[in-house]
C-alpha positions as CSV (number, residue, x, y, z in Angstrom):
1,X,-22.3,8.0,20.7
2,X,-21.2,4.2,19.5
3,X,-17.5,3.0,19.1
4,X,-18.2,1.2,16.2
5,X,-15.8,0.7,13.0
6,X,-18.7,-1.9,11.3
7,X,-20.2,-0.2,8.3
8,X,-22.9,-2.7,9.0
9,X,-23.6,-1.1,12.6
10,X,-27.0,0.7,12.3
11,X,-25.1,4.2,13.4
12,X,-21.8,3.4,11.3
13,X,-23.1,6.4,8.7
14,X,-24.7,8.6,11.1
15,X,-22.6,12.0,11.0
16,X,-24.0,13.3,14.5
17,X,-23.3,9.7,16.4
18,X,-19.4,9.6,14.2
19,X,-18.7,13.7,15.3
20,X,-19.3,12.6,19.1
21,X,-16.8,9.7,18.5
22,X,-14.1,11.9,17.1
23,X,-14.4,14.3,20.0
24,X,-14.3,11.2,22.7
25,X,-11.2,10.0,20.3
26,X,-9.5,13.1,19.9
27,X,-9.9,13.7,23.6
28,X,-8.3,10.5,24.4
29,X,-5.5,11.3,21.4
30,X,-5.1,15.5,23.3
31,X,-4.1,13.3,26.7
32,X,-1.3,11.0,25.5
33,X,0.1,12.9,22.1
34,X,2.5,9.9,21.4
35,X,1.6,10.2,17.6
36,X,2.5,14.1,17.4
37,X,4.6,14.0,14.8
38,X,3.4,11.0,12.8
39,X,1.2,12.5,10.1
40,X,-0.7,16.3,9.3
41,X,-3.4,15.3,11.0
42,X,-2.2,14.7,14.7
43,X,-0.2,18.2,13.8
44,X,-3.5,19.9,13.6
45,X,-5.2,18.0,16.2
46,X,-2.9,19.2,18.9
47,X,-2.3,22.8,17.4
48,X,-6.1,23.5,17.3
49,X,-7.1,22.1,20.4
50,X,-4.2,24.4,22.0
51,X,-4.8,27.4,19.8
52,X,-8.7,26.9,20.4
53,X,-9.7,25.0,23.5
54,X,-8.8,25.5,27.4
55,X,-7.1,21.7,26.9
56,X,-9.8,20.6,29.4
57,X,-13.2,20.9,27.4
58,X,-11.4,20.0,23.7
59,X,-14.5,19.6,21.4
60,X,-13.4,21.2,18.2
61,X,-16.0,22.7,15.3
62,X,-17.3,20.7,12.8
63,X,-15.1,22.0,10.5
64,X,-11.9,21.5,12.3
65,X,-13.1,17.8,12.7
66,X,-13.9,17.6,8.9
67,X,-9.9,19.3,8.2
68,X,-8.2,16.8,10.8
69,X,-10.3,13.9,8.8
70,X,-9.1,15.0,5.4
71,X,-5.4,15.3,7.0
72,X,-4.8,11.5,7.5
73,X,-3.5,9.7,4.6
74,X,-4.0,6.4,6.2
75,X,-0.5,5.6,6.6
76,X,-1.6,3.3,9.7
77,X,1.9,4.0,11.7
78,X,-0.3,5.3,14.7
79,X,-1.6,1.5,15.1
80,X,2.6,1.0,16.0
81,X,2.7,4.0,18.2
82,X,-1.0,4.3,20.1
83,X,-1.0,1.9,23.2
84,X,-5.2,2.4,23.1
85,X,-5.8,0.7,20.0
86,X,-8.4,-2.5,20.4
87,X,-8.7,-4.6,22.6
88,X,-7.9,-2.1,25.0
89,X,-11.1,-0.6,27.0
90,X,-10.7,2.8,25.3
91,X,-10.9,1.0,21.5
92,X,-9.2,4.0,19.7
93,X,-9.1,3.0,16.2
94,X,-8.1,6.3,14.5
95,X,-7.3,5.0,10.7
96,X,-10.7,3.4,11.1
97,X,-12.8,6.0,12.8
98,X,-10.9,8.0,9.9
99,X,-12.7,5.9,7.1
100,X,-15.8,5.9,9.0
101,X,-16.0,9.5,9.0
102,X,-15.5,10.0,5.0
103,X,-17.7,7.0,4.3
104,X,-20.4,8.7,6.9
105,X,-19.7,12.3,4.9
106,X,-20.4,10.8,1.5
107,X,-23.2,8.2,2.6
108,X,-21.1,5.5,1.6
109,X,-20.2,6.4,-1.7
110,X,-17.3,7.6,-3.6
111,X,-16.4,11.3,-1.8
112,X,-15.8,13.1,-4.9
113,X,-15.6,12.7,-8.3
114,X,-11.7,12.5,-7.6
115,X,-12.6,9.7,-5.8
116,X,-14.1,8.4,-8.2
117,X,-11.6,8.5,-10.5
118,X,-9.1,7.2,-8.4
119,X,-10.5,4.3,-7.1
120,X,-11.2,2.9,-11.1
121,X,-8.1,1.5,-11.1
122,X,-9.3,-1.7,-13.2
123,X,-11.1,0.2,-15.7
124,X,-8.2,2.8,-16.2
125,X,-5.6,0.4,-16.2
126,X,-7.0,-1.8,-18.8
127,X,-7.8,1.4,-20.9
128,X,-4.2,2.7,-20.6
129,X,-2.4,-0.8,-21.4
130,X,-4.4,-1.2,-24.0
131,X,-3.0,2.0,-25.4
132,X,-0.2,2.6,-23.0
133,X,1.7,5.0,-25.8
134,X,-0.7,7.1,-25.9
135,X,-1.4,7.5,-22.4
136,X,1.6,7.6,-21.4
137,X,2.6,10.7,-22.9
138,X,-0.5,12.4,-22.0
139,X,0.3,11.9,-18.8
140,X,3.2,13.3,-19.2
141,X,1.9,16.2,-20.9
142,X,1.5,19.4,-19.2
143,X,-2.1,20.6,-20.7
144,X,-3.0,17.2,-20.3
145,X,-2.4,17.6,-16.5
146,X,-3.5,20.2,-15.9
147,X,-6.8,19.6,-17.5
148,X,-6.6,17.0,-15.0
149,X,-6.5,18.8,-12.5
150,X,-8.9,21.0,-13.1
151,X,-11.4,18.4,-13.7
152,X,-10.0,14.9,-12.1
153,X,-8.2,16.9,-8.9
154,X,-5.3,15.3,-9.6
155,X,-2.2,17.4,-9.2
156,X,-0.6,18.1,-12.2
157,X,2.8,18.3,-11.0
158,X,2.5,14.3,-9.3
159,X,4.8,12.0,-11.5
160,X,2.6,9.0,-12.4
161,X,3.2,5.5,-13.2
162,X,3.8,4.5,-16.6
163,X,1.2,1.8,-18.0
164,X,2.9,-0.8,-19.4
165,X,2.5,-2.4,-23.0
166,X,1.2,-5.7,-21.7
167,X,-0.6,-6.8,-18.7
168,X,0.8,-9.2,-16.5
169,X,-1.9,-11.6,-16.0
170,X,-1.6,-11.8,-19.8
171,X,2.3,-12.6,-20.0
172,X,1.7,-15.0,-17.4
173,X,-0.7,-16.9,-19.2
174,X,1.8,-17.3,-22.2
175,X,5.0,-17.5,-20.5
176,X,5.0,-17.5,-16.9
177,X,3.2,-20.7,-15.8
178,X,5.8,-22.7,-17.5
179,X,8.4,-20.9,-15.6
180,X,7.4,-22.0,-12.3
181,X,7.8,-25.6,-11.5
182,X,5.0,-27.4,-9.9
183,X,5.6,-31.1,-10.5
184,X,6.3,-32.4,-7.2
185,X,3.3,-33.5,-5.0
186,X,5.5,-31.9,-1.6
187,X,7.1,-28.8,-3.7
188,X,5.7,-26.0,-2.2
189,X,3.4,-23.5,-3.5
190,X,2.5,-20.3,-4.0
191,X,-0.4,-17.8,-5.4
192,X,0.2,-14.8,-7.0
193,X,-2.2,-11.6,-6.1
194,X,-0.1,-8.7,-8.4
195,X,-2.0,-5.8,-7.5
196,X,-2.9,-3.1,-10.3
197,X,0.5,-1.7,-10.3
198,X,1.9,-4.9,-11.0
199,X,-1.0,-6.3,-13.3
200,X,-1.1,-2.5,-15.5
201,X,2.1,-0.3,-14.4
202,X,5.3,-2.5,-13.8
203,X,4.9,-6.4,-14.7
204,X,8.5,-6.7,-14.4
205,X,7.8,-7.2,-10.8
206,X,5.4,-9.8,-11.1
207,X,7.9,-11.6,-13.6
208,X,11.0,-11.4,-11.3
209,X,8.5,-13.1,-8.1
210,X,8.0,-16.2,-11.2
211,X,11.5,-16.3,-11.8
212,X,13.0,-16.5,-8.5
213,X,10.5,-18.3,-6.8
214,X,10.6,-21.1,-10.2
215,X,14.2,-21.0,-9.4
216,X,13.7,-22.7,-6.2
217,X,11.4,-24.9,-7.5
218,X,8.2,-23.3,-5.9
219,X,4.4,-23.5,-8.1
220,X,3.0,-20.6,-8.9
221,X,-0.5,-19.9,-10.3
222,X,-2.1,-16.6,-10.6
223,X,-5.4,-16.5,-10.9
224,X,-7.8,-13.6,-12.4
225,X,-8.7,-11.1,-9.2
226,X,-9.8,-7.1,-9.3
227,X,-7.9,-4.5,-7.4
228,X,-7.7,-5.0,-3.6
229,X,-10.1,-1.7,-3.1
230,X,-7.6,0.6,-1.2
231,X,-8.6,3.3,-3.3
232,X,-12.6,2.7,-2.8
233,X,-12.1,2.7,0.8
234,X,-10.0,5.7,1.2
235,X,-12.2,7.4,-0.7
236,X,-15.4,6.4,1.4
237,X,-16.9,4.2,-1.3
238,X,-17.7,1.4,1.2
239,X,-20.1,-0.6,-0.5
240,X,-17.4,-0.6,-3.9
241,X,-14.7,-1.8,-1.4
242,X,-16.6,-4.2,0.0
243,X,-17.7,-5.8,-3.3
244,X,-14.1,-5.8,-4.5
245,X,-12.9,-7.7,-1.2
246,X,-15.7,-10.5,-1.6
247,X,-14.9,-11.0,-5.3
248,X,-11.1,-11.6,-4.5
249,X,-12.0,-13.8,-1.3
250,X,-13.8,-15.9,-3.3
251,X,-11.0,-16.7,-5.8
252,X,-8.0,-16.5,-3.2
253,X,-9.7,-18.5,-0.4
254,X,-9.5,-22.2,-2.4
255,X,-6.1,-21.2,-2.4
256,X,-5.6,-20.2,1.0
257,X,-7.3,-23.2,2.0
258,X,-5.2,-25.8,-0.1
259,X,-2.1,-24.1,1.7
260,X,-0.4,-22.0,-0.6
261,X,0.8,-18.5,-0.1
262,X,-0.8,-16.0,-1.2
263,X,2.2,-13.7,-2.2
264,X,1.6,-10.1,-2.3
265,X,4.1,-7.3,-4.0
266,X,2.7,-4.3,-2.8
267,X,2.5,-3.6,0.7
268,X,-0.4,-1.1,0.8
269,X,-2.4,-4.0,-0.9
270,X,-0.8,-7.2,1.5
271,X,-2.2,-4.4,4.3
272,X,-5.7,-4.7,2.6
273,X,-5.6,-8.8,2.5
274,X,-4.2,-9.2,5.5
275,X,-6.5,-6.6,8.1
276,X,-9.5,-4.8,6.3
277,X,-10.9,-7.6,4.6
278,X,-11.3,-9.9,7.7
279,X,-12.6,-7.0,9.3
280,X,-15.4,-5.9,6.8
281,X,-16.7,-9.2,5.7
282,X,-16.1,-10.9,8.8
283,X,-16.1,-14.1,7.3
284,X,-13.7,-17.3,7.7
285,X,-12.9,-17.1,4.1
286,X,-11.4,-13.5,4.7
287,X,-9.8,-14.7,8.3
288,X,-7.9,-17.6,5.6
289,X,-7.0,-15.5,3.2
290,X,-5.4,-13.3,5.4
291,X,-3.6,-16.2,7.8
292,X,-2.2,-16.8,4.1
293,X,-0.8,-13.7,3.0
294,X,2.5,-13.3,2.8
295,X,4.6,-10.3,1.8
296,X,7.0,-11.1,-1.4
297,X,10.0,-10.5,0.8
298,X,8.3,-12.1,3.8
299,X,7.5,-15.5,1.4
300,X,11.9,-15.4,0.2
301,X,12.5,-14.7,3.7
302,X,10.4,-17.6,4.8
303,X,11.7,-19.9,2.1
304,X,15.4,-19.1,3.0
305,X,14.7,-20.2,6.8
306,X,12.8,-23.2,5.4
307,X,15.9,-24.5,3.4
308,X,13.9,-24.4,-0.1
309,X,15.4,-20.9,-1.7
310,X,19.2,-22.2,-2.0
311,X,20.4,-20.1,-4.5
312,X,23.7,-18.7,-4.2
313,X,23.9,-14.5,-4.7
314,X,26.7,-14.3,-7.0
315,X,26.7,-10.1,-7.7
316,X,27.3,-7.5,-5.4
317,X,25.0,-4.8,-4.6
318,X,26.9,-2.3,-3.2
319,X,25.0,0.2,-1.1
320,X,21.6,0.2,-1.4
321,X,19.4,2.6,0.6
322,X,16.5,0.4,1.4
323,X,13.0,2.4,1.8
324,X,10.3,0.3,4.5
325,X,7.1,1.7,3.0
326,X,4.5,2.7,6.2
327,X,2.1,0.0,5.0
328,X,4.8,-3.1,5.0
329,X,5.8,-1.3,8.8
330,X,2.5,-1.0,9.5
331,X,1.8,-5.1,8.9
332,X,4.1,-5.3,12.1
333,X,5.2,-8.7,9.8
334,X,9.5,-6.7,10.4
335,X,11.6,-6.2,6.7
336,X,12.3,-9.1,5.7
337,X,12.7,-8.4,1.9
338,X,15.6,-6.0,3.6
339,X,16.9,-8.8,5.4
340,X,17.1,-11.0,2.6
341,X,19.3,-8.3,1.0
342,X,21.8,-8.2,4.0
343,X,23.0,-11.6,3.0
344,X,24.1,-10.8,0.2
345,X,28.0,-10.7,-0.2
346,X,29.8,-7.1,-0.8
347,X,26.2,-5.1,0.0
348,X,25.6,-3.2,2.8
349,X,21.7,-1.6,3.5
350,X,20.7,1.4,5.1
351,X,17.4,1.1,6.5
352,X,15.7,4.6,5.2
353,X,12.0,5.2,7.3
354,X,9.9,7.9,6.5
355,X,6.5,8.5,4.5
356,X,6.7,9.4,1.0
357,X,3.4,11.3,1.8
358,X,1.7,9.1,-0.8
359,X,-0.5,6.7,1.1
360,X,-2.3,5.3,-1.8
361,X,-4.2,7.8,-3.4
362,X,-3.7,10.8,-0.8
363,X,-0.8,12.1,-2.4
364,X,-2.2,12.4,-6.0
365,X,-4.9,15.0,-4.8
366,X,-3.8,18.3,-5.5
367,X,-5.3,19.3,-2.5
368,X,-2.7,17.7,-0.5
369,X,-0.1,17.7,-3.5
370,X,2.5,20.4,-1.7
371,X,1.9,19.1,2.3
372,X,3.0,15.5,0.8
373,X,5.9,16.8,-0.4
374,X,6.4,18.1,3.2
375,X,6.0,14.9,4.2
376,X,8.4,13.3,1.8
377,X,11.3,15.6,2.4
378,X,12.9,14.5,5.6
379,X,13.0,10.8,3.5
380,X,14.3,12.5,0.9
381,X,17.6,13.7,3.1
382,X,17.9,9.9,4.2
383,X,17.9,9.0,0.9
384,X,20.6,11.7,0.2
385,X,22.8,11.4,2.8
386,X,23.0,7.4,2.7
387,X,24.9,8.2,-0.9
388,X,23.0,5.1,-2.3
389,X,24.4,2.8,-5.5
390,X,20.9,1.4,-5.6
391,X,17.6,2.5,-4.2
392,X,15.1,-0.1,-3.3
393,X,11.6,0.2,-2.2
394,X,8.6,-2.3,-1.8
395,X,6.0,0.3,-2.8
396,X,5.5,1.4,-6.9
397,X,3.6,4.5,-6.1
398,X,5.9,5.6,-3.2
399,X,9.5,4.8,-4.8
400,X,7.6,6.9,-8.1
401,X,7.6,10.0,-5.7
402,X,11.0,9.1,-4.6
403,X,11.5,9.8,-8.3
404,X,10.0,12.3,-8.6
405,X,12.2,14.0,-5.8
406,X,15.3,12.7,-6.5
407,X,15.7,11.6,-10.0
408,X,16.8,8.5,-9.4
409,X,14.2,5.5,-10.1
410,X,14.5,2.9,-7.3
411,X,14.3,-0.6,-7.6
412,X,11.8,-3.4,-6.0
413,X,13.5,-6.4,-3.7
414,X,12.4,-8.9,-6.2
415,X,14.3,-6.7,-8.9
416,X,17.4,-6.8,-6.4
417,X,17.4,-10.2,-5.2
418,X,16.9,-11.3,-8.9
419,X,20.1,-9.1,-9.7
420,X,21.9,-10.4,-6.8
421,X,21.2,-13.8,-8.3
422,X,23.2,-12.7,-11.6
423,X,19.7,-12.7,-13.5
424,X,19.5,-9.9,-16.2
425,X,17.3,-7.4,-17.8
426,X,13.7,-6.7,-16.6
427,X,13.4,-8.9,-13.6
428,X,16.5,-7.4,-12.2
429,X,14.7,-4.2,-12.9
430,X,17.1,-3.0,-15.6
């Protein structure tokens, strides 16, 4: 047996050596139980080792190890809970050994062709912006989906992110470099890294991060990068993750090494930068890029303490039910796009935890389609009962199943803090 989560460890892919870890791990996980009711996975854990074991001897079948593999959704919340993780002696890694066990079952590769799908996010976002009315309403069309579903395994019932008409990166270019400021040598500065939901689904984001951080006089650039490679890596395509991560290392690390920020909009993807690329290229390029990394609301938060963001908020917000995404908790980095919105006058923000079962690319499987509604639904009920005039939420694809459940479409900070500013229209996510 090897503790390893190093995909270039000689026994990294060996299912026999990775099924004897998961029964040391789930051994260690049967004895404490803190993380019982974090996610489906720890529910089954406990359940079959109770239902099937005499609790002392707990090795499970391959099959119930395969079934509490494919329950965990990667939210990373367990790394908050589990006083085990590295560098304590034990080294229990469970979102890791998780990944090592799919990437072990598919030899390294995409898992499935749903996988495979999923994790094309470049190639099917440039495809549906280049004719976003057209995919648009298939995907909104029901024997479109479930065509889908049938052949992609995506569930046909999933609300999914509209494309949008332009690409970021491409309004930038035109408009948005000119919006930022950069002409003093001290003026700070800041890099852009969108992320595909940003670059293909919602560039209004994108544009609200130029606008308010031009308003305060920061730089920013925004150079050309792929998707972060959540999706390959969930999906057990290690060696696609891993070419993704060294592609955007090389372009952020000048970057990071000049100083600047590197500003990240979407948690899930400021979770990649920041802790799975410095631990699968293991390079100093990777450990910079990730010292850099900032949060969008982290980076205004920063800015505020710093004395550069001075804007005064001049409209009221009223209350606004804030959603903390697991992978913006899970960077242990605390909510500061939430605490930005506290100070502004007349607003008052109630702090709404809970997975939207969504996890990146879990929740789109129509495998796990009705357990991630599960999830979502005590959430949901926050959501509800805080009687919200405005819902905001850091995550694209999570506040699109809040949607989904509620009807209502919430907002990003940016989109708030922009409208808190008294700027109008798309940036303040109208």
């Amino acid at each position: 047996m090897t503790t390893t989560y190093d995909p270039d460890s000689p026994s990294y892919f060996d299912a026999e050596d990775v099924h004897e870890e998961l029964d040391r791990v789930f051994d260690l996980c049967h004895g404490c139980r803190l993380c019982w009711d974090l996610c489906p996975s720890f529910d089954s854990l406990f359940k079959l080792i109770d239902e099937k074991t005499n609790g002392v001897d707990v090795k499970l079948d391959r099959s119930d190890n395969d079934r509490i593999v494919d329950e965990c959704y990667q939210c990373k919340l367990c790394y908050i809970k589990c006083p085990y993780v590295p560098p304590h002696e034990w080294d229990l890694d469970f979102p890791r050994l998780m990944l090592r066990a799919r990437a072990a079952r598919s030899g390294g590769k995409p898992a499935s062709l749903t996988d495979r799908f999923l994790g094309a996010t470049d190639l099917t976002g440039k495809l549906g912006t280049a004719a976003s009315g057209l995919a648009n309403a298939a995907n909104r069309a029901k024997p479109v989906r479930i065509v889908m579903e049938k052949t992609l395994g995506v569930a046909r019932d999933r609300k999914l992110p509209d494309y949008a008409n332009k690409r970021f990166s491409k309004w930038f270019e035109r408009e948005g470099a000119a919006r930022a400021p950069d002409k003093e040598a001290d003026a700070p500065r800041a890099t852009l890294f969108p992320t595909c939901l940003v670059e293909y689904n919602d560039p209004s984001i994108g544009k609200a991060a130029v606008e308010i951080l031009g308003s305060c006089g920061v730089g920013v650039n925004c150079p050309e990068t792929v998707c972060c490679g959540m999706p390959s890596l969930d999906g057990g395509d290690v060696k696609g993750f891993i070419e993704k991560a060294r592609r955007n290392v090389e372009v952020l690390a000048p970057h990071a090494r000049a100083g600047r920020a590197i500003v990240v909009p979407q948690p899930t993807c400021g979770y990649v930068l920041r802790h799975d690329y410095p631990d699968y290229l293991k390079s100093d390029d990777a450990k910079a890029v990730a010292e850099a990394t900032r949060d969008a609301g982290e980076y205004i938060f920063e800015l505020k303490k710093q004395g550069v963001f001075k804007a005064e908020f001049t409209e009221e917000l009223g209350n606004v039910a804030y959603h903390a995404p697991c992978h913006l908790r899970a960077q242990g980095k605390g909510l500061k796009g939430r605490d930005v919105l506290k100070a502004v006058p007349g607003t008052k923000v109630t702090l709404i935890e809970g997975c939207t079962g969504i996890d990146g690319t879990w929740g789109y499987k129509a495998k796990w389609y009705e357990m991630a509604r599960k999830v979502a639904k005590p959430m949901v009920e926050r959501i509800e009962k805080s009687e919200p005039d405005v819902i905001v939420g850091d995550c694209l694809l999570a506040d699109t199943a809040i949607e989904e459940e509620i009807g209502k479409r919430p907002i990003h900070p940016l989109h708030a803090i922009a409208r808190a500013l008294g700027m109008k229209g798309e940036v303040a996510g109208e």
